[in-house]
N, C-alpha and C positions, 0 to 999 in steps of 0.2 A: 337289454339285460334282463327283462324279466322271464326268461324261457333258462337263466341260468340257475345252478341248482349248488346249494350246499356241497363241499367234499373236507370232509375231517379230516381225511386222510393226506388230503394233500397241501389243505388249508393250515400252515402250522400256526402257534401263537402267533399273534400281533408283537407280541416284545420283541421275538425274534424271528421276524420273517424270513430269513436267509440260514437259520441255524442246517436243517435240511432240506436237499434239494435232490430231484432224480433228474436234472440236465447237465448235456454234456456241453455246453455254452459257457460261456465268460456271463458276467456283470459288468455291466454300465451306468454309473451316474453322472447328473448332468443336474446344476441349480441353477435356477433362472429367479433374477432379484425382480421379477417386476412389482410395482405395488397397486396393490386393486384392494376391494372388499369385499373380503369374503364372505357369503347367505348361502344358505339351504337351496337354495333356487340353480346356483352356478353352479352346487355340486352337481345339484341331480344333472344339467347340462353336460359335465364332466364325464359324470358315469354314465348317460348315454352314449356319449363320443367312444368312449374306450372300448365300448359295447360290443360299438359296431364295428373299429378295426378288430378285435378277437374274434369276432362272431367270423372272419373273412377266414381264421384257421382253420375252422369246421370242430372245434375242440370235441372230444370226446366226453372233459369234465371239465368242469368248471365253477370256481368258489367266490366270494366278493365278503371282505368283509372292514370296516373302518373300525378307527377306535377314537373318541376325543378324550383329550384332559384337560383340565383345568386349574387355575391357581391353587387353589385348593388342594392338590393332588387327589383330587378324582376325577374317576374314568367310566367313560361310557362308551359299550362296545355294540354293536350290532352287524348284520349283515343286511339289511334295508335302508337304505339311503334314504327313504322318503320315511320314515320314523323322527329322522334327526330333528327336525321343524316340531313337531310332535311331543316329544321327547325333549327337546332345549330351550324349544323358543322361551315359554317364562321362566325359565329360571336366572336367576341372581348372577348368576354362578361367569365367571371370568375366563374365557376361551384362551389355552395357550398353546395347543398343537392339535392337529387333525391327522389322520394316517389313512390313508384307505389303498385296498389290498386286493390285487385282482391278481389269482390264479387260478390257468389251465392248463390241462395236458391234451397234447395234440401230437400228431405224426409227423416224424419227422425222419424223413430217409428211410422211411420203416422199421422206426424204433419212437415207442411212447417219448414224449419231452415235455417238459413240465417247465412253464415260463410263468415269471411271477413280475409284476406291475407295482410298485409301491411308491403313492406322492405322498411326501412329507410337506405340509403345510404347518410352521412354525413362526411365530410372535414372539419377543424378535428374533433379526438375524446380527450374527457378529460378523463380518468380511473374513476373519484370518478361519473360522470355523467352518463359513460357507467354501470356501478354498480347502478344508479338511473333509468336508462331505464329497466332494466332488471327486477327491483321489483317490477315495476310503477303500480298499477290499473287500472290509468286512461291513457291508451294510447292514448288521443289528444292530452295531452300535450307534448309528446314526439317530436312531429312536431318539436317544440318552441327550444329543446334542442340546448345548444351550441358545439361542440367536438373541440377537438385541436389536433389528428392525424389521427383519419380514423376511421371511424364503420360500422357496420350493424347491425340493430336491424329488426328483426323479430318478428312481435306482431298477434297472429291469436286469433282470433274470433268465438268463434259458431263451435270447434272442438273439439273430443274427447282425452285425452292426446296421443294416440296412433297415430294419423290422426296428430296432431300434431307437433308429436316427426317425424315424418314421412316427416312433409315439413322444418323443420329445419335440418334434414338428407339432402334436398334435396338441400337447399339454402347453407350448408353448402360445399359441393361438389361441386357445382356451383363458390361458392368463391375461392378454390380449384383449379378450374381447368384455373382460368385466368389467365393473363400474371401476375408475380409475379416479384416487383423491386429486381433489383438485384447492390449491392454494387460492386465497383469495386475490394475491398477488404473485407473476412469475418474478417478482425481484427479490425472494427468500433465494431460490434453484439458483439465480445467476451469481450471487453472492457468496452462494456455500461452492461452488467452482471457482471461484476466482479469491478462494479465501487465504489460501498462502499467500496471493500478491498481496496481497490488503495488511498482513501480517506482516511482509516484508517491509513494505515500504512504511508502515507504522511504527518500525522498530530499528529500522537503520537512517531512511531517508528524515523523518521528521527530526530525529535526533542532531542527525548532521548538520542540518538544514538551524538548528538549534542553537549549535556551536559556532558555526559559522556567523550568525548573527552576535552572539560574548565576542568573539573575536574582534569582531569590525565596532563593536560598543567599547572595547577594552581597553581597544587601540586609542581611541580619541579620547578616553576617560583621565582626570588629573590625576598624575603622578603619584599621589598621596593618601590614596585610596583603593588604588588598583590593585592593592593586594587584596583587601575587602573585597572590593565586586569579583575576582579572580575566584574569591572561597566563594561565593553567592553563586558567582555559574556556573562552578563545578558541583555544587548541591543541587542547582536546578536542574542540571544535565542528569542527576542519579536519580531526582523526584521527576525527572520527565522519563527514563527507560523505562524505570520502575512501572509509571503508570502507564505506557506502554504496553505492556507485557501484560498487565490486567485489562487492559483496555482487549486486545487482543485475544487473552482466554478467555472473558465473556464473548467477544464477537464469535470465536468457534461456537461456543457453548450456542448463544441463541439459534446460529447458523442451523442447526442439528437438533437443535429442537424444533425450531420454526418447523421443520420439515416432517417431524414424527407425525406416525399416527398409528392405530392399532386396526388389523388387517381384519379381523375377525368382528362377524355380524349373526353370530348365531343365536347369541338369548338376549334378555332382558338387560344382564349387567355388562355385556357387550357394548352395549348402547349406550349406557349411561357413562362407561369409560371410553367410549369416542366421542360424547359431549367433553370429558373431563380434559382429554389429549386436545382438541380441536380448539378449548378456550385456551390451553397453554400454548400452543404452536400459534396464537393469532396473539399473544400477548408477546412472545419472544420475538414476533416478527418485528411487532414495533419499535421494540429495544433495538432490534438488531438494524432497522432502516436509520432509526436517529444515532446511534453510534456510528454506524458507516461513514453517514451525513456530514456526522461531529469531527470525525478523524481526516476525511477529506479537506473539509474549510481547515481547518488547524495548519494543513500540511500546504494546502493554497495561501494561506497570508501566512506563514513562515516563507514560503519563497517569491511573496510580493515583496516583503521585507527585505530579503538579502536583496533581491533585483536593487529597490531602493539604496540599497546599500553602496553596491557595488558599481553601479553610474556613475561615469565622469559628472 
């Protein structure tokens, strides 16, 4: 990419990459959730790669330009990739989206065509939103979007679905091959997949499992008091759903957190908020392995119980 050169004219804002275009091609996006961390180092990798499938057009012109922002709501814009390190590395400052921008104009059928590249790297992502990028028409608004754990959205411009599928092949692999977080234990990941069941059976089976045991206590209980234990384990039965259900939205909650982390490695206060995510994700794991622990035994001697019970 360094033989590419500046074009104003065809390079529009950054807010709105897709506002104009002189291609007679569709738009295609495409979000890929993998989670890696993001450095200066993998972009530059990035913007090599992309380089060199453009460079295979023969472009005539050719622009490159990113933008970052920050919590803060400020932005920083350049067309040099290798500035960003430069330029970010110490600052304080809290990474929440990156944008970078590659357009050229090349031949096509013997008419100018102008194809524009733009990865959206965004901290976080939301599912229903990254499902809204991905169908978008109008990619300038995707700028604006907000995420809540991690994306990449890849929206091209002015290529053929083949050319296409061909740089999300590429951006794909790239995502691929970065440093990828790694949990200190894979028994957060198995947990947070199998967490409906966990929830199910935390909230119908221990319960039953509950009654059943009043039941067989109630029956054999004297006469003269079994309306007493009757009200006692129907109050137990409402303080066990109850706690249930809290039991269960903390296990989501830790679930999801255990697993956070922030994608972004480019300055100083990056750093010290992936120390900050890294001791909460390792502190919710443990809540979440002794809770799990906790609601399994409960749910195991409630149905040694009934077994006992129910034995000739």
């Amino acid at each position: 990419m360094s033989d590419i050169r500046d074009l104003q004219d065809l390079a529009p804002a950054m807010a709105k990459p897709y506002v104009v275009t002189r291609s007679t091609l569709g738009a295609t996006t495409k979000v890929i959730d993998n989670q890696f961390f993001c450095t200066s180092k993998v972009f530059h990798t990035l913007n090599e790669t992309i380089g060199e499938k453009i460079a295979t057009f023969n472009p005539s012109k050719a622009g490159f330009q990113y933008l970052v922002s920050f919590t803060d709501n400020t932005h920083y814009e350049h067309n040099n990739i290798y500035t960003l390190e430069s330029r970010a590395g110490n600052s304080g400052k809290k990474t929440e989206k990156l944008i970078l921008n590659w357009v050229i104009g090349h031949e096509l059928e013997g008419i100018e065509n102008e194809m524009s590249i733009t990865v959206r790297i965004s901290n976080p992502m939301n599912p229903f939103v990254m499902l809204q990028a991905a169908m978008s028409k109008d990619h300038s608004e995707a700028d604006s979007l907000e995420f809540n754990g991690g994306a990449v959205s890849i929206s091209i411009h002015g290529a053929t679905q083949t050319t296409a599928e061909e740089i999300f092949s590429i951006v794909s692999r790239w995502a691929d091959s970065c440093p990828q977080p790694v949990s200190f234990t894979g028994l957060n990941n198995a947990i947070h997949e199998h967490v409906d069941k966990i929830a199910f059976v935390n909230f119908w089976i221990f319960p039953v499992i509950f009654s059943i045991c009043a039941y067989f206590y109630l029956v054999e209980a004297p006469q003269d008091i079994a309306i007493e234990l009757a009200f006692l384990a129907f109050v137990g039965f409402m303080t066990v759903r109850t706690g249930v259900q809290q039991l269960n939205s903390n296990i989501r909650e830790w679930a999801r957190n255990s697993r956070k982390f922030s994608m972004f490695m480019l300055t100083g206060g990056d750093e010290n908020q992936q120390t900050k995510i890294a001791a909460k994700s390792r502190n919710s794991s443990i809540k979440l392995f002794i809770s799990v622990a906790v609601s399994f035994l409960l749910n195991l001697t409630a149905g040694v119980v009934v077994a006992l019970y129910i034995q000739p």
